[in-house]
C-alpha positions in Angstrom: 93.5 -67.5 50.6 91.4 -67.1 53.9 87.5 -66.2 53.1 88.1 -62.8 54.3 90.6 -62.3 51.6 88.0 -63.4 49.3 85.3 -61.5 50.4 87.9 -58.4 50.2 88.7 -59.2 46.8 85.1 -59.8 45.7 84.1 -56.5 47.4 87.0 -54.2 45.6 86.0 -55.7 42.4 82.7 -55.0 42.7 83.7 -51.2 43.5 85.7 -50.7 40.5 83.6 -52.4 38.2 81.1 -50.3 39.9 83.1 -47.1 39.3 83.7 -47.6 35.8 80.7 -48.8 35.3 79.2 -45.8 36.7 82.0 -43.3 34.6 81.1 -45.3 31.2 77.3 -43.8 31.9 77.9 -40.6 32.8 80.5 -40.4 29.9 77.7 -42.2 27.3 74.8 -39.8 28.9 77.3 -36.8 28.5 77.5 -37.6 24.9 73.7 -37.7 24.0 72.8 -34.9 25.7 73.7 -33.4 22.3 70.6 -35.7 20.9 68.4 -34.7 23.7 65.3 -32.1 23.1 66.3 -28.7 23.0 63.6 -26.5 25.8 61.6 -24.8 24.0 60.7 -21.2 24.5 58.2 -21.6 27.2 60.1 -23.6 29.2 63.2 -21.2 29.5 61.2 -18.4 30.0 59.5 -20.9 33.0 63.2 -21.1 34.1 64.0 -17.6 34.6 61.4 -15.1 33.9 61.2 -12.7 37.6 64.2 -14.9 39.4 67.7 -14.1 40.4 70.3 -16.6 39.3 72.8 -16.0 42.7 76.6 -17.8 41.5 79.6 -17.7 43.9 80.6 -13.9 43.8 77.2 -12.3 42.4 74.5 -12.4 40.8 72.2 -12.0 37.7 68.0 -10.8 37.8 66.3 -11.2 34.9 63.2 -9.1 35.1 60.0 -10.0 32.5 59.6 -5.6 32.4 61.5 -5.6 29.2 63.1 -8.3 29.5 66.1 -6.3 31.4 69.1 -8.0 32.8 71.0 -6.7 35.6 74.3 -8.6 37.8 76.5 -8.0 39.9 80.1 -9.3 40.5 82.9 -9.5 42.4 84.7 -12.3 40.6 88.8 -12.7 42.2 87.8 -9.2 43.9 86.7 -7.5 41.1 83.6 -5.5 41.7 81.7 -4.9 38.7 77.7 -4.6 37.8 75.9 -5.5 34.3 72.8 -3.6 33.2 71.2 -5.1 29.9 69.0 -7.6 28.1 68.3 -11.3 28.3 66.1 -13.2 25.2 65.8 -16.6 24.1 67.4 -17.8 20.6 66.9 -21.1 18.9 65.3 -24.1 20.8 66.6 -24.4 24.1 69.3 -21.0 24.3 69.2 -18.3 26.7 71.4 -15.3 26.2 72.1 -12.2 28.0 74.0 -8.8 26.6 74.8 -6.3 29.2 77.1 -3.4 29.8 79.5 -4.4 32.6 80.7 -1.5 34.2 84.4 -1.8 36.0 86.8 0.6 37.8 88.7 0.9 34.4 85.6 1.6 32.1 82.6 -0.1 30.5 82.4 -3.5 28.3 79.8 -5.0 26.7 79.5 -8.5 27.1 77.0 -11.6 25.5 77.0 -14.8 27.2 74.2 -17.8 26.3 73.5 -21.0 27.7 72.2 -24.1 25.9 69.4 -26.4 27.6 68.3 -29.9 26.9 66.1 -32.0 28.5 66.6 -36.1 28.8 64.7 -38.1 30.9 63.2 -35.5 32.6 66.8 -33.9 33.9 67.6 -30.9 32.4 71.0 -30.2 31.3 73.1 -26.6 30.5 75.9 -25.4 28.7 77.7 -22.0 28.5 77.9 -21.7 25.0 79.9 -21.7 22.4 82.6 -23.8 24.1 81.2 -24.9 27.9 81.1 -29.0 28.8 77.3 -29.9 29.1 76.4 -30.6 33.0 73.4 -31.3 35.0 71.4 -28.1 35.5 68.3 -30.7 37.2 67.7 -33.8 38.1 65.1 -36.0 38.7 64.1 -35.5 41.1 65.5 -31.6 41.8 68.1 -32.1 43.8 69.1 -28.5 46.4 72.9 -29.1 45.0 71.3 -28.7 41.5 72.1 -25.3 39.7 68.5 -24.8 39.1 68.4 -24.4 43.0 70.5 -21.4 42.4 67.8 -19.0 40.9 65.6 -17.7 43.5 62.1 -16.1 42.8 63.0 -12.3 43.2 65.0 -9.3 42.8 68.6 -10.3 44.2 70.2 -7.9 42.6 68.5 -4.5 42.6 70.4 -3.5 46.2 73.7 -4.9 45.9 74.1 -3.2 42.6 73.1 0.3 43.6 76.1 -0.4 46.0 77.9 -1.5 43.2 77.1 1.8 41.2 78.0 4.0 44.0 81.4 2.4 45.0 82.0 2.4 41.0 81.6 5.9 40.8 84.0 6.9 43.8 
């Protein structure tokens, strides 16, 4: 077997053991997020209070007046705009009820997210049955989800759109 062969071999052993080396963390991390400090109060309220969370096809303001929630959404074409609360539960939950308003009528809806904190990253979970998943690293990273809310109103003028083209 030539030395390049060797060196080949060395270097694609490396990678895997690497790669599953890598997967047995992330799989073992994964699994004590559960263990891992809840946020507490202050700290959610830190994450969200006056920002816009903007996701794929919307988004979500959560306004410290009130506490009042408002989203919109165009999820696979489907416009539709939430108007409602958001309140933190137990250590480390977030949760929002709102009113989402459709072409074919009103539903209300509640949807809560868990937080954790290990090592300084912060981790999330759409509760009750969502896979835990970095929300921020160390250090914040722009791909993180946290990088997603925005301080602001990102809402307010897409959803008086919303309303009007609802109402048509």
């Amino acid at each position: 077997m030539s030395l390049r062969c060797v060196t080949l071999s060395v270097v694609v052993a490396t990678m895997l053991a690497t790669g599953a080396f890598a997967a047995a963390a992330q799989a073992n991390t994964v699994s004590n997020i559960s263990k891992a400090r809840p946020l507490n109060s202050e700290e959610i309220y830190q994450l969200y209070n006056s920002r816009s969370w903007l996701w794929k096809a919307g988004a979500g303001h959560f306004s410290v007046k009130k506490r009042r929630f408002t989203a919109w959404s165009n999820e696979e074409g489907s416009p539709s705009y939430g108007v409602g609360q958001w309140f933190i539960t137990g250590p480390g939950k977030l949760c929002f009820r709102a009113r989402w308003q459709t072409k074919n009528g009103v539903w209300p809806k509640l949807t809560c997210f868990s937080h954790r904190e290990m090592n300084g990253a912060i981790y999330q979970k759409r509760e009750p049955e969502g896979e835990w998943y970095k929300f921020r690293g160390v250090p914040p990273r722009r791909g993180d989800e946290w990088a997603k809310l925005r301080h602001g109103d990102y809402v307010v003028s897409r959803l008086s759109k919303m309303r009007t083209h609802l109402a048509d």
